[in-house]
LUMTOR-412682 format. One record per residue (C-alpha): y, x, z; residue number from 0; residue in three letters. Coordinates in Angstrom, 1 decimal. Layout:
BEGIN
        v        u        w     k     r
        Y        X        Z   NUM   ALA
...
// end
This chain:
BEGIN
        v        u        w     k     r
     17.6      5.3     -9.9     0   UNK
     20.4      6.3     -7.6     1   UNK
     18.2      6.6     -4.7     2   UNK
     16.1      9.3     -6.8     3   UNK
     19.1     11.1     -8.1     4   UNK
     20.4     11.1     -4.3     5   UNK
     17.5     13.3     -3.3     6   UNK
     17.0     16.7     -2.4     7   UNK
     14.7     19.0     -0.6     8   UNK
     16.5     18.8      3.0     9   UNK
     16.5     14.8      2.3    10   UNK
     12.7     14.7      1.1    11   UNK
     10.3     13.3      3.7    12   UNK
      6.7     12.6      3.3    13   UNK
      7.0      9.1      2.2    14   UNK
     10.2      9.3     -0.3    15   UNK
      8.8     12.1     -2.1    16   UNK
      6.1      9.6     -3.4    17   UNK
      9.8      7.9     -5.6    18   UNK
     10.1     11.1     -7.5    19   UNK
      8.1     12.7    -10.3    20   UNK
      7.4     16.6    -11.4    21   UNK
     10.7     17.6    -13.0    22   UNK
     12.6     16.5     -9.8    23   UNK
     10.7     18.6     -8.2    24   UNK
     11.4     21.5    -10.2    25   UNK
     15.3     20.4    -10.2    26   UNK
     15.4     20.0     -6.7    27   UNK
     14.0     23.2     -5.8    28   UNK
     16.3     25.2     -7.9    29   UNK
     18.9     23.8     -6.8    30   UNK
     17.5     24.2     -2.7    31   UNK
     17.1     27.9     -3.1    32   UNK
     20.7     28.6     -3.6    33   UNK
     21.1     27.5      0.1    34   UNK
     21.3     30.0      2.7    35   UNK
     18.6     28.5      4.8    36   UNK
     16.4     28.3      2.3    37   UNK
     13.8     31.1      3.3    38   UNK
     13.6     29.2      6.6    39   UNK
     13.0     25.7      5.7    40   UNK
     10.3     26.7      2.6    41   UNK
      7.5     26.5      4.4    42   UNK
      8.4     22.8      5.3    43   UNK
      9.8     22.0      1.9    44   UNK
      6.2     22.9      0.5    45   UNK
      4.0     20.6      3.1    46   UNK
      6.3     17.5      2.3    47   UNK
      6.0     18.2     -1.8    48   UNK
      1.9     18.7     -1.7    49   UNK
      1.8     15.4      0.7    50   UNK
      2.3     13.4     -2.8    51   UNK
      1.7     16.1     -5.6    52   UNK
     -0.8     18.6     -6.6    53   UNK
      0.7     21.9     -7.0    54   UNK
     -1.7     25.3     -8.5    55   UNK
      0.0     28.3     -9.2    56   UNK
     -0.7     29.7    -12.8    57   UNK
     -1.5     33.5    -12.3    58   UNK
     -2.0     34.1    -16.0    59   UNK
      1.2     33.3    -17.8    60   UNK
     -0.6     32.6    -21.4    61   UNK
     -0.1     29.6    -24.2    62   UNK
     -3.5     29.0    -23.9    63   UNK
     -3.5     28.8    -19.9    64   UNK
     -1.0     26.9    -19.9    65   UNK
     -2.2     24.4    -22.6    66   UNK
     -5.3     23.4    -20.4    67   UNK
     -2.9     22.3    -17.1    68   UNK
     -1.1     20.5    -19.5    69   UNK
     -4.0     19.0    -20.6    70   UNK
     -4.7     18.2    -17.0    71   UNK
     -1.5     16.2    -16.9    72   UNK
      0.3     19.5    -15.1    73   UNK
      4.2     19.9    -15.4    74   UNK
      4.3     23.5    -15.6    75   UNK
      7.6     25.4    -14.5    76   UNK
      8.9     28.3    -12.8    77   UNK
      9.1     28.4     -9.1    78   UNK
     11.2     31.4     -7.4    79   UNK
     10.7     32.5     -3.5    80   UNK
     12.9     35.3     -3.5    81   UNK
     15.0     37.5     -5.6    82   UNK
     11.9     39.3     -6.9    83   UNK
      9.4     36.9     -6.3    84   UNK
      9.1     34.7     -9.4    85   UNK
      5.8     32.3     -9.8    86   UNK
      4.7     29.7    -12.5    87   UNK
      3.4     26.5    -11.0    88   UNK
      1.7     23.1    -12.3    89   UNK
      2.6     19.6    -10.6    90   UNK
      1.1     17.3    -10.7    91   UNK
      1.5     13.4     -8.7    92   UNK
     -1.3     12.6     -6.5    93   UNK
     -3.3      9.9     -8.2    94   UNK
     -4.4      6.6     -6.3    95   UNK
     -7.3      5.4     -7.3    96   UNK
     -9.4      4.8     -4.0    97   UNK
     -8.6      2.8     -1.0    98   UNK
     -9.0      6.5      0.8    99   UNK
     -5.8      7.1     -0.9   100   UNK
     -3.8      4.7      0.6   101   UNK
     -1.4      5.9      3.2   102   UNK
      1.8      4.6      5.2   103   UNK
      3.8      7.0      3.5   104   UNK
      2.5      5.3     -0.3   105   UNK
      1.9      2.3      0.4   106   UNK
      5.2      1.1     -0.2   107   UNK
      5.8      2.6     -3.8   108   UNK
      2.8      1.0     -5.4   109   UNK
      3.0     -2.5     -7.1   110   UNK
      0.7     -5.7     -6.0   111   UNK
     -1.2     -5.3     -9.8   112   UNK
     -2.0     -1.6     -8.8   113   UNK
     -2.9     -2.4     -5.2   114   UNK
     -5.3     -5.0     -6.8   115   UNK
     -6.2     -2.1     -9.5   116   UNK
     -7.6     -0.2     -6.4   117   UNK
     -9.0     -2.8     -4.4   118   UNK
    -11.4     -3.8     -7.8   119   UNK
    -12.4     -0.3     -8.3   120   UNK
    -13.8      0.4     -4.6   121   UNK
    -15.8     -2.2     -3.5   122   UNK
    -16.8     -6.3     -3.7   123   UNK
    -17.2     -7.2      0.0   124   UNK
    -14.6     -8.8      0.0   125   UNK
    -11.6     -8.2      2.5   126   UNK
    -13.7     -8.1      5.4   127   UNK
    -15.3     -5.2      4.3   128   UNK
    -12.6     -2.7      4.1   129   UNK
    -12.0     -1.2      7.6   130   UNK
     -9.6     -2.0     10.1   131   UNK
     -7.2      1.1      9.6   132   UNK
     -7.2      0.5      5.5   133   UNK
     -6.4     -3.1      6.2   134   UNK
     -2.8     -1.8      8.3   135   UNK
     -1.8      0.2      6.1   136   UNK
     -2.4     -2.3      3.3   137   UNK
     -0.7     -5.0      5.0   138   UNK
      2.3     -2.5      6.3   139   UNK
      3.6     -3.0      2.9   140   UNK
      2.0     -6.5      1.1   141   UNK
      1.7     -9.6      2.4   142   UNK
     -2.2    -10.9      2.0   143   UNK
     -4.1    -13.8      2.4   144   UNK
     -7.3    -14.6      1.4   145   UNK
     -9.8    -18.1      0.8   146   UNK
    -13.8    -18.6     -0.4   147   UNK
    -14.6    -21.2     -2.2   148   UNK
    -16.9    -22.9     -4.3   149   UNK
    -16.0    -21.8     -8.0   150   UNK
    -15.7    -24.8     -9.3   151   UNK
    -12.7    -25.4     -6.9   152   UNK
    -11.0    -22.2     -6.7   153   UNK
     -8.8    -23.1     -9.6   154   UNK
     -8.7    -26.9     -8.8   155   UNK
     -5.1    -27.4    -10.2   156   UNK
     -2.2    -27.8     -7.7   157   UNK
     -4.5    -25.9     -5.0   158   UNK
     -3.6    -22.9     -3.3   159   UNK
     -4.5    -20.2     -6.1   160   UNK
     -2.0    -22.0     -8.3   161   UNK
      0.6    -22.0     -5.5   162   UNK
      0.1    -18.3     -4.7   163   UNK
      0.2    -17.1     -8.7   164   UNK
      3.5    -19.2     -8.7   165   UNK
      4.9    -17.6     -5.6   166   UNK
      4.6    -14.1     -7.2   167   UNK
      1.4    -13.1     -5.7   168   UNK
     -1.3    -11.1     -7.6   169   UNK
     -5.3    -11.8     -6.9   170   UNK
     -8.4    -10.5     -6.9   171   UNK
    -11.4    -12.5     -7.5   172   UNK
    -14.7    -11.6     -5.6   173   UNK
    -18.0    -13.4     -6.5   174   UNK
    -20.4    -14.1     -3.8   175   UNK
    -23.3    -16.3     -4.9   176   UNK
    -21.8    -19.5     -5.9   177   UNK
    -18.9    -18.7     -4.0   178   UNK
    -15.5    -17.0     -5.0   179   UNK
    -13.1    -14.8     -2.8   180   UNK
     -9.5    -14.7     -3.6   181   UNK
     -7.5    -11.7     -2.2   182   UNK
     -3.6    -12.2     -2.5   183   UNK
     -1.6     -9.6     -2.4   184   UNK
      2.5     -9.7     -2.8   185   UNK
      5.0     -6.6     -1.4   186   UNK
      6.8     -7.0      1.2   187   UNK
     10.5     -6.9      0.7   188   UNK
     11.5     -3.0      1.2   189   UNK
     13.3     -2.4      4.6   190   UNK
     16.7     -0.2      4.0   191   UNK
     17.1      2.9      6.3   192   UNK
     13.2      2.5      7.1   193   UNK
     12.7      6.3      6.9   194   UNK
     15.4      7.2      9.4   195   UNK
     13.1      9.0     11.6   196   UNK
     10.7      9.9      8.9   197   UNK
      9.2     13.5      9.5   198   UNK
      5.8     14.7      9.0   199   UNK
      3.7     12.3     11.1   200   UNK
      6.5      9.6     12.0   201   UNK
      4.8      6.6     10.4   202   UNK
      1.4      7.3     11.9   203   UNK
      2.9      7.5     15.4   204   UNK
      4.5      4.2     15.3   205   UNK
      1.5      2.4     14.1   206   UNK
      3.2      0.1     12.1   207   UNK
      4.1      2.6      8.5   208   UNK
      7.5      2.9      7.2   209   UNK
      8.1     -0.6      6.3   210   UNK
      7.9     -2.0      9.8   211   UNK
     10.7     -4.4     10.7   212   UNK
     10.5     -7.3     13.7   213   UNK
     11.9    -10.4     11.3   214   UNK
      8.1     -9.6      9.8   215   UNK
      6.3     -9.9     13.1   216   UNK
      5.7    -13.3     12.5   217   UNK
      4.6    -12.9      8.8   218   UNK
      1.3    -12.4      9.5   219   UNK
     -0.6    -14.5      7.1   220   UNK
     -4.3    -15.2      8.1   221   UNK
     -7.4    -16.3      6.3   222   UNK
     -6.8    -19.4      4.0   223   UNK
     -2.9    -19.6      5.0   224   UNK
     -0.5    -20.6      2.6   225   UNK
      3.2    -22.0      2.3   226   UNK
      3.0    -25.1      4.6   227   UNK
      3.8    -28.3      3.0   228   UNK
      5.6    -31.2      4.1   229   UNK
      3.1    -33.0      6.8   230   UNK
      4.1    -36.1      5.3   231   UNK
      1.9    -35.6      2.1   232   UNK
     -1.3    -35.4      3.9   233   UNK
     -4.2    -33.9      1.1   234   UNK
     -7.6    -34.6      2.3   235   UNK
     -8.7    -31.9     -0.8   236   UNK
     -6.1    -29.5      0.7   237   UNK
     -7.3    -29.7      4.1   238   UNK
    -11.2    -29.6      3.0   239   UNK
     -9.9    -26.2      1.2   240   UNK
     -8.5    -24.6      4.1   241   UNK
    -11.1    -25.4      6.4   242   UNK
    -14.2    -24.3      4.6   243   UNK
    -14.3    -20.9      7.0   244   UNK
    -12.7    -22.3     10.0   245   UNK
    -13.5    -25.9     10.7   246   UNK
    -17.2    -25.4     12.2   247   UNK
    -16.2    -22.3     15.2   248   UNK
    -13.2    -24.6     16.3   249   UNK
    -15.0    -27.6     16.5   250   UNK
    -17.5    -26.1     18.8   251   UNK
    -15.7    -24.5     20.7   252   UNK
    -13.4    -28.1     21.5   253   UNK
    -17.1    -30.2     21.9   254   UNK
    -17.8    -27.2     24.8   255   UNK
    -14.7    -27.6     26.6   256   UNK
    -15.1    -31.4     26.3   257   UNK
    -18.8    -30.9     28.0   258   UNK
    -17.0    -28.6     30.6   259   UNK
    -14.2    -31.6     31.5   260   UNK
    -16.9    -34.2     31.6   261   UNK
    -19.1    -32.1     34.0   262   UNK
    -15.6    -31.5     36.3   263   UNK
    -15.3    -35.2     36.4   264   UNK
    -17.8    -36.3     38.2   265   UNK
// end
């Protein structure tokens, strides 16, 4: 990618350096340490590199050693400091295989299928389950929605799981009981220039991640939401599907109010 082939050490920031893999790093840094302020900006190059990759240094230089990082999935190479300070290193990309792993500075370089991967490995709550903070980060870079259902009507042709799949979105099926959840999940569209004032900590100050942008504000897609249709083609089995999680709070809370008016009346 051009992007990828743009990059160097000055340009790398915590959330970028998840776009490029081991040998980049290896390029990048030989190419950084013929700088002249090299020595001074190390230090920094190092914490943005082990943000997104494991890094070991390989104190015995054998075959052998050097076979079992490998092994390990390890890019080995040669890492210099200084004139006479010449180390051999193994890289290696952070995996993501946990919801813990999910950060603003990731989030954006992973696919829906793989944020779906994760979501199936760590729990079946459902949505609701996954804490507050994991579900900003996720939705900092997907769109999600979410419905429960009876099984035999999450797949009810022409409903809204068809709709979703056929808008792009991957899913993830919970069973609870005789019920189903369906998580949807599809990525945002990336925000150019998002990492302008990416440093170390940027995209946890703002609260919002890296992909934050105000045309999404009102994107906000809730429980059971979908693409509306035209309110001309009223579907009682649409609206008895959206309403399986909603209909009973709201209509109490519109039979109290009416008590309230009543009682004002007279």
């Amino acid at each position: 990618m051009k992007q990828q082939k743009a990059l160097t050490l000055k340009t790398l920031t915590k959330s970028n350096v998840w776009e490029v893999e081991e040998n980049d790093i290896f390029r990048m840094w030989e190419t950084a340490e013929k700088e002249s302020d090299f020595k001074d900006n190390r230090n920094h190059y190092m914490d943005v590199i082990r943000s997104a990759f494991e890094i070991e240094e390989i104190k015995i230089d054998k075959p052998e050693v050097i076979k079992k990082y490998e092994a390990r999935d390890f890019k080995v190479g040669n890492i210099h400091f200084d004139d006479n300070d010449n180390k051999k290193w193994g890289i290696k990309k952070r995996a993501i295989n946990r919801i813990t792993d999910l950060t603003y500075e990731n989030i954006h370089h992973i696919s829906a299928a793989k944020l779906i991967e994760v979501l199936d490995r760590n729990f079946g709550g459902g949505w609701d389950s996954l804490s507050q903070s994991i579900q900003d980060i996720i939705e900092s870079g997907f769109d999600i929605s979410t419905t429960t259902l009876p099984k035999d009507r999450l797949h009810k042709p022409g409903g809204m799981y068809d709709k979703k799949v056929n808008d792009g979105y991957e899913v993830l099926e919970i069973t609870k009981g005789l019920w189903v959840e369906a998580i949807f999940a599809k990525a945002k569209p990336k925000v150019e220039n998002r990492h302008k004032h990416d440093d170390d900590n940027d995209s946890m100050n703002n609260g919002f991640g890296d992909n934050y942008d105000e045309d999404f504000e009102d994107e906000n897609p809730s429980e059971n939401s979908y693409d509306d249709d035209d309110d001309d083609d009223f579907d009682e089995d649409k609206l008895t599907e959206e309403s399986y999680r909603t209909t009973f709070e709201t209509e109490e809370d519109l039979n109290l109010e009416a008590e309230d008016v009543a009682d004002d009346d007279y």
